[in-house]
Each structure stands twice: as structure tokens, then as C-alpha cells.
C-alpha positions in Angstrom: 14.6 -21.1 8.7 14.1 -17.7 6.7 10.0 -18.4 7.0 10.3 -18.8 10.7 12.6 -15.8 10.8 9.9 -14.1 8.6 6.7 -14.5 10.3 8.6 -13.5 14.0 9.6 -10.4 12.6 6.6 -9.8 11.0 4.7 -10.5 14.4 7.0 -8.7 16.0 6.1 -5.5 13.8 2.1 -6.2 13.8 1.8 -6.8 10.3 -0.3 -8.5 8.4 1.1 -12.4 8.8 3.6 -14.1 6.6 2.2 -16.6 4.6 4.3 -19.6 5.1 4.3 -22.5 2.3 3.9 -26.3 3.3 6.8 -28.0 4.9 9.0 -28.9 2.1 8.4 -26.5 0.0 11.5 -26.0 -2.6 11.7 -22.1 -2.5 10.2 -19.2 -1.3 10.1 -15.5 -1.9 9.5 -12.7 0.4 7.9 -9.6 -1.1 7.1 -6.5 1.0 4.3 -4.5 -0.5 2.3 -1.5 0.4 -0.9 -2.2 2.4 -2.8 -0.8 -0.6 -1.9 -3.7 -2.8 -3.2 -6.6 -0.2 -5.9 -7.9 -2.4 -4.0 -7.4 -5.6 -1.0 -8.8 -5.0 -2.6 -11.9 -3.0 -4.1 -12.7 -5.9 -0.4 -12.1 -8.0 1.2 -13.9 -5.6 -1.2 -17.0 -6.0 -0.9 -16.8 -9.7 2.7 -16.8 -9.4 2.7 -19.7 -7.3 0.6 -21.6 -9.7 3.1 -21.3 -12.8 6.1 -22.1 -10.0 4.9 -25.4 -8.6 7.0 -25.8 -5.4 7.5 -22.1 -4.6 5.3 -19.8 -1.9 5.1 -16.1 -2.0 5.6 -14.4 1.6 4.1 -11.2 1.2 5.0 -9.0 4.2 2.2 -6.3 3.6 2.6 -2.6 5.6 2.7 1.2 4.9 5.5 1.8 2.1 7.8 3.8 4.8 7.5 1.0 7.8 8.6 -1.3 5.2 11.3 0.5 3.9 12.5 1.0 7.6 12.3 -2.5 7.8 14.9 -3.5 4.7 17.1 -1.1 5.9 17.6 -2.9 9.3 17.8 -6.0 7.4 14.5 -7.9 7.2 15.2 -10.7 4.5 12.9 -9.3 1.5 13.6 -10.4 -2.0 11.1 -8.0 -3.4 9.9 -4.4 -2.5 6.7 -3.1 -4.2 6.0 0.8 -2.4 2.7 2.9 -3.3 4.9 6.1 -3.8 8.1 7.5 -5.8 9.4 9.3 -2.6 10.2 5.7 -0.4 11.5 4.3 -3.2 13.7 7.2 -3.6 15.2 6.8 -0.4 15.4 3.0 -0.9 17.2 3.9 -4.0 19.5 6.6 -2.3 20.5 4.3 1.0 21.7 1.5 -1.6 18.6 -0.7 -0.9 17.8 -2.2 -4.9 19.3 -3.7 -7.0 20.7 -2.0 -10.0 18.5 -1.6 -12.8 15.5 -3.2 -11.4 13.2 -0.6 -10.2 10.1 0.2 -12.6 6.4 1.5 -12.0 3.9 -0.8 -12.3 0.6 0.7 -11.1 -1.2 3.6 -10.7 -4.2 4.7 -8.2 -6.1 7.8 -6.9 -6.6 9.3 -4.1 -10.1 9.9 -3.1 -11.9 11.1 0.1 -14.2 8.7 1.2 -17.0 8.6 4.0 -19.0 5.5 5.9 -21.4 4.0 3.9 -23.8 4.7 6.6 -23.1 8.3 6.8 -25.9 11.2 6.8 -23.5 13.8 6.4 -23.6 15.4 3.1 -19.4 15.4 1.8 -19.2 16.4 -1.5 -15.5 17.4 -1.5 -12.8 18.7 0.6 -13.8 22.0 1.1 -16.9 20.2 3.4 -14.7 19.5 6.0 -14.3 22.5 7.3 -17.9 22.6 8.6 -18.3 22.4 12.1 -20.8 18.9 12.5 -17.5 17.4 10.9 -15.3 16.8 13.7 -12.5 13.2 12.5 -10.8 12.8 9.4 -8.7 10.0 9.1 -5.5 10.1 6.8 -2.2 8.2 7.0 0.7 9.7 9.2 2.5 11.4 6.3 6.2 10.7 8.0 5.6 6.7 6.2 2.3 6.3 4.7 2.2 7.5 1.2 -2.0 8.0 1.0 -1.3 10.4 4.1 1.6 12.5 2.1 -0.9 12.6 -1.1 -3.6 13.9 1.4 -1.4 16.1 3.2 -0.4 17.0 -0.5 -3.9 17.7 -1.4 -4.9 19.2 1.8 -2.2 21.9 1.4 -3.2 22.5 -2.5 -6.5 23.8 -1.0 -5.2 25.8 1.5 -6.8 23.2 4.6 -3.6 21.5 6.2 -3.8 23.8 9.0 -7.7 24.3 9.5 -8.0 21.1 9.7 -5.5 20.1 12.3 -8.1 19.6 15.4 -9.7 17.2 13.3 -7.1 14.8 11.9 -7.3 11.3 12.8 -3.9 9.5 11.8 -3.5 6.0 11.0 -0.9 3.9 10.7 -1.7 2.9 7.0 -4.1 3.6 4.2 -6.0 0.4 5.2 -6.2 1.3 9.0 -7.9 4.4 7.2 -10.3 2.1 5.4 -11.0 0.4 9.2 -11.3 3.8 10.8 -13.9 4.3 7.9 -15.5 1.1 7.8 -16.4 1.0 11.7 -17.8 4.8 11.2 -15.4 6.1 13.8 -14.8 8.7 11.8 -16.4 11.0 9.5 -14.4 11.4 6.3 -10.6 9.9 5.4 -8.5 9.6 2.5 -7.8 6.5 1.1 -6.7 5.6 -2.5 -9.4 4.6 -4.4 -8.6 0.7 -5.0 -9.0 1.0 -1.0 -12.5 2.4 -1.1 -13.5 -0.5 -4.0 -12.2 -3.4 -1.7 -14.5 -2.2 1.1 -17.7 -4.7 0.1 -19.7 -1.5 0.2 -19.1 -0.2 3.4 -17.2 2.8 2.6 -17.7 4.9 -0.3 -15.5 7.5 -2.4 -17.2 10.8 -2.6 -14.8 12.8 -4.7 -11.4 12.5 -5.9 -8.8 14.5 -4.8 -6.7 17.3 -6.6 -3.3 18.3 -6.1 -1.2 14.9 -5.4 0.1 14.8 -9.2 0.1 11.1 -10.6 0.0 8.1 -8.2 2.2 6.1 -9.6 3.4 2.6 -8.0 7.2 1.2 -7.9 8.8 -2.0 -7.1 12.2 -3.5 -7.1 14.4 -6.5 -6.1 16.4 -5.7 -3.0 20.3 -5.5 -3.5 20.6 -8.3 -0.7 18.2 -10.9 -1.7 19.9 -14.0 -2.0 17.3 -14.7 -4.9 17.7 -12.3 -7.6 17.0 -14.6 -10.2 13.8 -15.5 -8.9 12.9 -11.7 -7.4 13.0 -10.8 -11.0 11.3 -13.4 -12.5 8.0 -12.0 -9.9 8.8 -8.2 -10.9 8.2 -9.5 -14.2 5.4 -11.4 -13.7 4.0 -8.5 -12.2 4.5 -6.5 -15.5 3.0 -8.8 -17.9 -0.5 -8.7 -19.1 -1.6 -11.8 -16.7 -0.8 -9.4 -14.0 -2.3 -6.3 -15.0 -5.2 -8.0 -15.5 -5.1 -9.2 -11.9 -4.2 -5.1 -11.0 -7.5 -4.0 -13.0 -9.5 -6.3 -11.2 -8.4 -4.8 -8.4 -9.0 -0.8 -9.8 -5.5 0.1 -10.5 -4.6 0.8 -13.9 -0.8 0.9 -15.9 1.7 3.9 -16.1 
């Protein structure tokens, strides 16, 4: 049964569960998303499921690159939503989408962001340097995009290097948020949509510079066996029902 198949290999990769519909359900539709879009597209996928009586949205929710890894070995996904251009790129490149179906659909920021309960005074980047700032969390830029934006940013102001002893990686943007949230560290980057869905516990202290525009893309996947209804969702996720959903959430069109 392709739920059972996708909550074992979802287990199996320590993601964030596969929701599986009740028994009897008529269809369902496995979406891979970036981490970042958790809240927003839970909502989407709800709202989806309302104006499709009998079908469940999967959402299969990771760093963009992990997921990507995981459609190229196969992984059953119908739809593929990443939080950068460059793993959709490579999607694109190994053959991964389905012709004419990739589009942006979002776009974010990337901020650097502290524990609420912080006493250190961050104003920016350039802070970190100091010497009573000793972790900064970012994503492993090899698959998570909010780590290649920092690592973009980082670079732009000349403090990829000097700040080598103190980077923290994480796995994705929203282990980033955890890191933050549990003050284990003292700074991080995360994008700002991130920071918003913390419930106050972390909070953006500047954006940053250098990343060029965060733009969000998503696809169907050349071997979903449900093109039909993988489209239908990437355009329910353009319309204005959607995008209202996506501002709710702090991300804001193309």
C-alpha cells in the first residue's frame, strides 16, 4: 500500500511523519516539501483536502536536498515543492519533473535570528565575530538551502572563514529554529517565516544581505502515477486561496 510504503521510508529517513488518510480513503497524494513550508503547506494541504472530499495529502516534509536525494532513489512523491532554485536545478537536470510543470511560488528571507531569552546584544552579522559569541547555527550548505543563503551571505561579508570554529550545522532550517529555540546556541540563520512560527521564542534581529532573491519552486515529479491530480495541488497552490494561506504564514509571491 503506497501509504504504508510512505510512512516506512519516511521513518526510515527521520522525517517528519507521513500523514496517512482514513482506511478507505479514494486517493492520496504525496508531496515533498522543504521543512520551511511545514506550517504553510499543512494548512494548503488541509484546504486541498477539503475541496477534494475523499483525498489526503502526504506531505513528506525535510531539507530541499535530502528530499531531492530521496526522488532520485525513487521515493513515490507526486509533488516536489524545494526552498531554493539550485535543488530544483538538479531535479530538473537528472530528469526528475515533469515537463513544463515547474514554477515559483513563494518567496522568503533570510534573517539571523537569536533566543528570545538572549542578553547578548546581535545587531547584525558583523557581531559574531566577538569573542562572548562562541555557536552559530546554520544549515549544512551540501542540502539545506537556508545554510547555502547563509553561507552566501556569510561569504558577501567576508566571515565564512572567521567564523568556522563557531558554526553549528543542522540538518535543516527548522533543526536551526530547535537549536535556537532551546538557547543552545547563540545566533543562527533561519528564513524569516521560520523565526515568525517560533510563538516568540526566537527572534529575527536583522536580515541578511547578499543571498539575492529567495525564491520558492515546485513541480510534479516525472514518475508520479498522478499527474492529473499533482497538477491540480501545484495549482491550488498558485491561486489566491493559497497565497493567502502563504501570507499567513510570512511568505509573500514572486
Amino acid at each position: 500500500m503506497r501509504c504504508a510504503a510512505a510512512l516506512v521510508f519516511a521513518a526510515a529517513s527521520l522525517l517528519v511523519p507521513a500523514r496517512c488518510g482514513a482506511a478507505g480513503a479514494e486517493q492520496e497524494l504525496l508531496v515533498s516539501a522543504a521543512a520551511s513550508l511545514t506550517n504553510a503547506f499543512t494548512e494548503a494541504a488541509r484546504a486541498f483536502e477539503r475541496a477534494n472530499p475523499g483525498l489526503r495529502v502526504v506531505l513528506n516534509l525535510a531539507a530541499s536536498g535530502t528530499l531531492l536525494q530521496q526522488i532520485g532513489n525513487g521515493a513515490p512523491v507526486d509533488v516536489f515543492a524545494s526552498a531554493d532554485q539550485e535543488t530544483m536545478d538538479q531535479a530538473q537536470k537528472r530528469g526528475l519533473l515533469a515537463d513544463g510543470s515547474r514554477t515559483n511560488f513563494a518567496r522568503n528571507l533570510l534573517v539571523l535570528a537569536v533566543p528570545a531569552s538572549s542578553k547578548l546584544r546581535i545587531a547584525g552579522v558583523q557581531d559574531l565575530v566577538r569573542p562572548d559569541i562562541k555557536r552559530v547555527a546554520l544549515g549544512d550548505p551540501s542540502f539545506v538551502p537556508a545554510g547555502r543563503y547563509a553561507r552566501q551571505g556569510l561569504v558577501a561579508a567576508g566571515l565564512w572563514d572567521v567564523l568556522a570554529p563557531k558554526r553549528i550545522p543542522g540538518n535543516s532550517v527548522r533543526q536551526v529554529l530547535d537549536y535556537l529555540a532551546r538557547g543552545e546556541v547563540d545566533a543562527g540563520f533561519v528564513f524569516a517565516t521560520d523565526a515568525a512560527a517560533s510563538k516568540g521564542r526566537v527572534v529575527a534581529v536583522a536580515e541578511v544581505g547578499g543571498t539575492g532573491p529567495i525564491l520558492y519552486p515546485i513541480a510534479v515529479v516525472a514518475e508520479s502515477g498522478k499527474k492529473d491530480l499533482a497538477r491540480r495541488f501545484e495549482e491550488f497552490v498558485l491561486s489566491p486561496a493559497a497565497g493567502a494561506i502563504l501570507a499567513r504564514h510570512g511568505f509573500s509571491r514572486p
